[in-house]
C-alpha positions in Angstrom: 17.1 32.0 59.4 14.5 29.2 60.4 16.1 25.8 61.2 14.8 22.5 60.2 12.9 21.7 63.1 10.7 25.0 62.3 10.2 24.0 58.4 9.2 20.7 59.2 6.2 22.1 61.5 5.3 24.9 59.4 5.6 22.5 56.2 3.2 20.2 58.2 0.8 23.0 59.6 0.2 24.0 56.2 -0.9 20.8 54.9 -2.9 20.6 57.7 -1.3 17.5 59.0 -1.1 16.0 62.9 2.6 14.9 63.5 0.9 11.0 63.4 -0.3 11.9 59.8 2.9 13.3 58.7 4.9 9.9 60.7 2.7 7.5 59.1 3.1 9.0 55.6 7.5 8.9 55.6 7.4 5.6 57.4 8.4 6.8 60.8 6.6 7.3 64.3 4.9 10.2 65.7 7.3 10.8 68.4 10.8 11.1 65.6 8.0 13.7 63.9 7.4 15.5 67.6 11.3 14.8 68.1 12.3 17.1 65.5 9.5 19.7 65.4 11.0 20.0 68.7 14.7 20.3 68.0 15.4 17.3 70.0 16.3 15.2 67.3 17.3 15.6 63.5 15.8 13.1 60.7 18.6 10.8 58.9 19.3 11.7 55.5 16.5 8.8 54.5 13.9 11.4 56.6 15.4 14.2 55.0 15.1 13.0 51.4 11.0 11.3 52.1 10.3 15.2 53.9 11.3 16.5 50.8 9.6 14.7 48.2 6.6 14.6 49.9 6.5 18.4 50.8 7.9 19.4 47.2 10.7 21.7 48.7 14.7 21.4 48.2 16.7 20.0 50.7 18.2 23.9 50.9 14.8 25.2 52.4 14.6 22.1 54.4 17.7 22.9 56.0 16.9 26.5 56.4 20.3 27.2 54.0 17.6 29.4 51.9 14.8 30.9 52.5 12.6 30.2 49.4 11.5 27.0 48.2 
């Protein structure tokens, strides 16, 4: 089972987005985006909800509860 900090990357990676792109776009900064890729850090629900919407997945995937979108 992947964990968030994996989804968020490949979820990026597939929209061909730098961490900076992917900040700028759900209002936050480039290191919170590096932070989490990195499992240093989780996003607050606000981060979880915006990476959601703009990546079209369910907060499930997200999460890494399931593993289809």
């Amino acid at each position: 089972m992947l964990t968030i900090n994996t989804r968020i990357k490949e979820l990026r990676l597939e929209k061909e987005m730098t961490q900076k792109q992917l900040a700028n776009t759900i209002g936050t900064t480039e290191d919170s985006v590096y932070s989490w890729e990195k499992g240093r850090a989780q996003p607050s629900v606000t981060f979880i909800i915006s990476l959601v919407k703009y990546f079209g997945v369910t907060a499930d995937y997200l999460l890494g509860i399931v593993d289809h979108i």
